[in-house]
C-alpha positions as CSV (number, residue, x, y, z in Angstrom):
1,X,-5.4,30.5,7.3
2,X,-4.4,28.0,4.8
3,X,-1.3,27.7,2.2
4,X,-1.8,25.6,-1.1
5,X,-0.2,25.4,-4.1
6,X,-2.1,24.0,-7.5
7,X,-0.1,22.1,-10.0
8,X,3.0,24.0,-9.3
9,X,5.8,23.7,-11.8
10,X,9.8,24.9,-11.6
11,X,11.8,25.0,-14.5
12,X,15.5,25.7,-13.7
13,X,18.0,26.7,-16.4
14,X,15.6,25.4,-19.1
15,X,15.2,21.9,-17.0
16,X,12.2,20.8,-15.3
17,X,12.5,20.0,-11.6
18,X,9.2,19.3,-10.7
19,X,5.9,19.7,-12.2
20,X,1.9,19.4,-11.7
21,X,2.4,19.3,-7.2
22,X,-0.3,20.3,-5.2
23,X,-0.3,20.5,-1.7
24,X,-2.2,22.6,1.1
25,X,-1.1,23.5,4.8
26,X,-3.3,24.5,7.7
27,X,-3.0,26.8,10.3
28,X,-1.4,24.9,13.3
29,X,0.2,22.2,11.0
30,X,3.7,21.5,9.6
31,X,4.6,19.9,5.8
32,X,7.7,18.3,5.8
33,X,8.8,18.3,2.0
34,X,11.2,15.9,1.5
35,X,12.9,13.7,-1.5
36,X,16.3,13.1,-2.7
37,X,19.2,16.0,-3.3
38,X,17.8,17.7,-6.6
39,X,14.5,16.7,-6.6
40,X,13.3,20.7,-6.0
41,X,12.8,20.6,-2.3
42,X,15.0,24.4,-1.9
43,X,13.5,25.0,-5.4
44,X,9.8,24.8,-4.2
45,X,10.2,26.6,-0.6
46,X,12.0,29.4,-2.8
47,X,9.2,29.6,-4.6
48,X,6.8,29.9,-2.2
49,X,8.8,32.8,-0.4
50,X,9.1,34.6,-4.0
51,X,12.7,33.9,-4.2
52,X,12.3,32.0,-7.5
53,X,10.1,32.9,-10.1
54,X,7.4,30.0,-10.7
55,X,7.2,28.1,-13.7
56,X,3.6,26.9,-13.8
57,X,0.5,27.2,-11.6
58,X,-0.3,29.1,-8.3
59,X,0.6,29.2,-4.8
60,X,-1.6,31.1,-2.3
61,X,-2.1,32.3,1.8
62,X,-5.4,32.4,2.5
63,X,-7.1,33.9,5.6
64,X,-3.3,36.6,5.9
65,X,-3.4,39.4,5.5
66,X,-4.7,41.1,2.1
67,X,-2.5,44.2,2.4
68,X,0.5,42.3,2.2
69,X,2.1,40.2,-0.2
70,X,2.7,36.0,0.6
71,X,6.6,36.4,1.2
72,X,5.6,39.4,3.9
73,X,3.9,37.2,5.7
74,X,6.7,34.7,5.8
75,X,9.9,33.5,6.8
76,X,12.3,31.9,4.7
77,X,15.6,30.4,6.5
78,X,17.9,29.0,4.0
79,X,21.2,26.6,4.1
80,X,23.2,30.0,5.1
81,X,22.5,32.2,7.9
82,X,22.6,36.0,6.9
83,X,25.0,37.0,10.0
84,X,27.4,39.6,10.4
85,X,30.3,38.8,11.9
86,X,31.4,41.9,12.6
87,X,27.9,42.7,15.2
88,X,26.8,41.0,18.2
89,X,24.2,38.4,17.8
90,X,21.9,41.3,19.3
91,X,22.7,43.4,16.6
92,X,22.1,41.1,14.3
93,X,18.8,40.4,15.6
94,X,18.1,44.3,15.8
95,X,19.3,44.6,12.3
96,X,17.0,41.9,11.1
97,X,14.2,43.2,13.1
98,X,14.6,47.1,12.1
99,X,14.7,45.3,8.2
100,X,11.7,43.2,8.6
101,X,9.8,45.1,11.2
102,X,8.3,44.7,14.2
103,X,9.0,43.9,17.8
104,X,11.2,45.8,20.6
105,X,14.0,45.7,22.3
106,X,13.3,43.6,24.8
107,X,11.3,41.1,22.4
108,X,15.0,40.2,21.1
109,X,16.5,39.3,24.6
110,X,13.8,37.1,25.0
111,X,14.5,35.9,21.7
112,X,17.9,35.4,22.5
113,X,16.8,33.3,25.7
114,X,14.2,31.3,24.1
115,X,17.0,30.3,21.0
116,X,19.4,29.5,24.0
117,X,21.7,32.5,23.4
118,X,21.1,34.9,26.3
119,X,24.5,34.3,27.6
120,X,26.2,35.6,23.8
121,X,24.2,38.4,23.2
122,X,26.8,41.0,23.3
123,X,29.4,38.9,21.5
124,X,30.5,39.3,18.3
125,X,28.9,36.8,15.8
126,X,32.3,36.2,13.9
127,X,33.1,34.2,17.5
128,X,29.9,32.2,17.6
129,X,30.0,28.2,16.5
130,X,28.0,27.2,13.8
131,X,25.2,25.8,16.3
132,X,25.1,29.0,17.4
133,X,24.8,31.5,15.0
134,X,21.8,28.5,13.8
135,X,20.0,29.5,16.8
136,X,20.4,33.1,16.1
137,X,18.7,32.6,12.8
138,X,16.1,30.5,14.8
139,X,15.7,33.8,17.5
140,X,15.1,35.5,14.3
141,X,11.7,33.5,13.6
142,X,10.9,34.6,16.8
143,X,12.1,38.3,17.1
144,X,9.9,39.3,13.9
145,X,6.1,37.5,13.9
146,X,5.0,36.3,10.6
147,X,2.6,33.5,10.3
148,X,4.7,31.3,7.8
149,X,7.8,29.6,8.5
150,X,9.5,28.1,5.3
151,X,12.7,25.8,6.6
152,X,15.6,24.9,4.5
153,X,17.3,21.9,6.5
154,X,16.5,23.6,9.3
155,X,18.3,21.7,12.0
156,X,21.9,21.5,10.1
157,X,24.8,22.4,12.3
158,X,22.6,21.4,14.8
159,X,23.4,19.5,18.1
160,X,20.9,17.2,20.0
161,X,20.5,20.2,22.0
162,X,19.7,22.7,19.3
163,X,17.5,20.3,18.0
164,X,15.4,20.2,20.9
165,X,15.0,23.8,21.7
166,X,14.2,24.0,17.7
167,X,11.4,21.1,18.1
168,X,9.9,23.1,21.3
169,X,10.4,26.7,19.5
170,X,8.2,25.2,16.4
171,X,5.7,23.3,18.5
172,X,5.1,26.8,20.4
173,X,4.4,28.7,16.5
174,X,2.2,25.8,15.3
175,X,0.4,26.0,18.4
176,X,-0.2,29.8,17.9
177,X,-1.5,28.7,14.5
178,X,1.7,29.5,12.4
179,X,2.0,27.5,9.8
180,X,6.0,25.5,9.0
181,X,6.9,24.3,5.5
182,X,10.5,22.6,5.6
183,X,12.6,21.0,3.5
184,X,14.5,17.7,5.9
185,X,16.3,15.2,5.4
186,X,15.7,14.4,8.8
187,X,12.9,14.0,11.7
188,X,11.6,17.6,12.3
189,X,11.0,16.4,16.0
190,X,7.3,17.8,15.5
191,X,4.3,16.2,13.9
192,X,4.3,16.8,10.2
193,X,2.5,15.5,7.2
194,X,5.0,14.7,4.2
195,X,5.3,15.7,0.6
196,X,7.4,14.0,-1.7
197,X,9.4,15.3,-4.4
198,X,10.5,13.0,-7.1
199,X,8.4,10.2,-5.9
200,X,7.4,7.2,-8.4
């Protein structure tokens, strides 16, 4: 399975953010997309998970599945996490899971474990820190499989902590043969070729 993009262009309120960027990503490998604030990095993951329209070029998975579109196969986590505050992080997760499909029950307690939230399941998310309702967006990767992770600053709000049981969570889908795209300022705390936006 492979994801490249040829000569892909964004145009954003009649400006151009980026133009002519290739790139391709293997199974079992991570890109880590970076540049500086602007330069397109949410533009081009939005892109890639049909969120945005795109302005020039193609993007493709190959090897997925042909039934389904790209942005089925994929997960995009953005710079907000799509809780309720009003259900437990376990009903969040079930909502999420009923939404996107797949998985059971008891795949989202061990989801819940694996993000480090076994002991909050039943709590409403309103009361969880911003760490934690992080890690429920991460138990979300993991609740629903889909080969393609696409990561907006995925370890803000973050503690050292969080950061490690992302890093192992990630290693564990690239060793499956998943496939991360992420947009960082930051180490990843996984091995990751680099694309830069903007670059001279």
């Amino acid at each position: 399975m492979q994801l490249f993009g040829r000569d892909v262009t964004c145009v954003r309120g009649g400006r151009e953010i980026f133009a002519g960027l290739d790139f391709a990503l293997a199974a079992g490998t991570a890109l880590a997309i970076t540049g500086a604030n602007g330069a397109g990095k949410s533009s081009l993951l939005r892109i890639i998970a049909g969120l945005l329209p795109i302005s020039g070029g193609a993007v493709a998975l190959e090897g997925g599945d042909g039934e389904l579109t790209l942005a089925e196969q994929a997960h995009y986590l953005g710079h907000r996490d799509p809780i309720k505050g009003a259900l437990t992080a376990r009903e969040n997760l079930a909502f999420w899971r009923d939404y996107l499909g797949g998985g059971d029950g008891e795949d989202l307690v061990v989801s819940l474990k694996a993000a480090g939230l076994g002991h909050v399941a039943d709590l409403p998310a309103a009361y969880l820190s911003a760490g934690q309702r992080r890690r429920l967006s991460m138990a979300r990767l993991l609740a629903v499989k889909r080969p393609l992770w696409l990561l907006d600053e995925p370890t803000s709000a973050l503690d050292t902590a969080g950061q490690a049981v992302f890093a192992s969570i990630m290693t564990t889908h690239l060793a499956a043969g998943g496939l991360i795209a992420a947009a960082t300022h930051t180490p990843l705390g996984i091995a990751a070729d680099e694309l830069r936006i903007g670059a001279a």
